[in-house]
N, C-alpha and C positions, 0 to 999 in steps of 0.2 A: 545546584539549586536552580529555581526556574526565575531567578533571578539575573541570570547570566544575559548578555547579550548574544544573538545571534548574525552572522553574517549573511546575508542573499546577495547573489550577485545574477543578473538578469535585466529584461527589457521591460519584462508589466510584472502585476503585482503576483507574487507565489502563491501557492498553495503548500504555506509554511509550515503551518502546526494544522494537527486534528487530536481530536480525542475521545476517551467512549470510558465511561462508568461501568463496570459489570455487575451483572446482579447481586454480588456479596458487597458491591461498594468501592473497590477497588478504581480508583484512578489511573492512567496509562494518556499521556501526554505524547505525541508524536511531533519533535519537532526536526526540519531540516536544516543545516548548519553549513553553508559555504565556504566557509575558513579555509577549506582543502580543496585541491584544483576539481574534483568529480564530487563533492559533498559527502555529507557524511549524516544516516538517522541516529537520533539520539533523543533514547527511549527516556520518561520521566515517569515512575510511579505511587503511586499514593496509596496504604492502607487504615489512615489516619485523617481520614475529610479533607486533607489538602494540607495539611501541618507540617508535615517533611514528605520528603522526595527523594527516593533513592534514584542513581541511572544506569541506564543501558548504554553503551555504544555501540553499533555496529561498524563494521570494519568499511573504508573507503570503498567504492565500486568501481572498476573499471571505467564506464561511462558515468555521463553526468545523472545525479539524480535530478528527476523534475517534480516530483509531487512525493507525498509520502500519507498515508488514510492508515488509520488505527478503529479498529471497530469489535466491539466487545462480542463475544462467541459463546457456545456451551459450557454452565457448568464454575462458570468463574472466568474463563479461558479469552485471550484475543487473538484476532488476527490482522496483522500488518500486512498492506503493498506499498508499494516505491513501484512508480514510474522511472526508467531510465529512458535514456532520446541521447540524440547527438544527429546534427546536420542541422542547419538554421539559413538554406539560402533559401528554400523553397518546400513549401508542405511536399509536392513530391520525392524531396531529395531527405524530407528527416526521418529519423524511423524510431520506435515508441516500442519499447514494450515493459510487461509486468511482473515481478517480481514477488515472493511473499513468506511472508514466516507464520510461524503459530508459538502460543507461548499458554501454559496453562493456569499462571498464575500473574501474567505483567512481568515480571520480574526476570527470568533465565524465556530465553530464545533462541529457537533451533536459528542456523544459519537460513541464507535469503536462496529459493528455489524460483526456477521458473513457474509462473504457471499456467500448467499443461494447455488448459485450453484455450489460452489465449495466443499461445504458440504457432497456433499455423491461421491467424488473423494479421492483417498486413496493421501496424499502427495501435495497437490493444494501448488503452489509455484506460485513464477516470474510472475505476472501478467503484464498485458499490457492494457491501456485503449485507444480507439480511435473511432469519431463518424464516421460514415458514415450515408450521408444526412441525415436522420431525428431520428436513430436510435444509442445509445450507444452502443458499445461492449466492452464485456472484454475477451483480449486471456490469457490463463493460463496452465501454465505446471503440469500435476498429473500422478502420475504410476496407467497404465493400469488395476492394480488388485489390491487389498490388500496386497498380499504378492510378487509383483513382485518389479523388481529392472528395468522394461522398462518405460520408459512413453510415455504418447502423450500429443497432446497439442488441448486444450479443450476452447469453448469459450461460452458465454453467452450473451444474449443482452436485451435491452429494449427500447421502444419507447419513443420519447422525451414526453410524456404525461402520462408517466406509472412512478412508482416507483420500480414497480416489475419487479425482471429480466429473463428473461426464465432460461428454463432447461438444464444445460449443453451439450455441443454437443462435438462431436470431430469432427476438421478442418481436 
């Protein structure tokens, strides 16, 4: 129940929970749970205005997770990212990247895949997901170079008939 407490363990404040209504009503609660040495998402969904909650868990990640964004999709459908990172001496030395599932009713979830196009961006963080008409896009923040400490903000898209996402671009 979403009545549990959660653990964060960290230096500022997380980017704990998110969540996204989908068109049929459906609730999907994303929250992240420290209790475990790399954390752990833990999905919370609603077909009932908020009355009960069934959960998801997803399996520990190798690296730590740092953010988790849940954002309602096509058709009833969501899609989840998780930030993973690890290195904390210097923005140089830490390194970010994204991760993401899809689920077509809240409820059952493919396992967690890279995603593609944030793959060959040094640092891929903060994603943002939103359709426009017939087309999904994801905007995302990554540093300009391998070894830079600037970024820009990068996006990708795909058609509501495709699975596959193009090639990163910068906005």
């Amino acid at each position: 129940s979403l009545s549990d407490s959660f653990k964060y363990s960290g230096d500022e404040v997380p980017d704990m929970y998110s969540t996204a209504i989908s068109q049929t009503g459906t609730i999907v609660v994303s929250v992240l749970d420290s209790s475990v040495s790399s954390s752990v998402v833990k999905l919370y969904t609603s077909d009932d205005a908020a009355a009960s909650f069934s959960e998801f868990v997803f399996p520990p990640q190798q690296k730590q997770i740092t953010s988790s964004r849940v954002f309602a999709s096509r058709n009833g459908g969501f899609i989840l990212f998780i930030s993973l990172g690890e290195g904390k001496l210097s923005p140089t030395e830490s390194s970010f990247s994204l991760l993401y599932s899809e689920s077509s009713d809240g409820k059952k979830w493919n396992q967690f895949s890279v995603f593609k196009p944030s793959d060959s961006i040094s640092n891929a963080f903060s994603p943002f997901f939103v359709q426009i008409g017939m087309n999904d896009f994801v905007f995302f923040e990554g540093w300009a170079g391998k070894d830079s400490t600037s970024s820009l903000i990068y996006a990708a898209s795909r058609s509501a008939s495709s699975s596959s996402w193009s090639a990163p671009f910068v906005v």
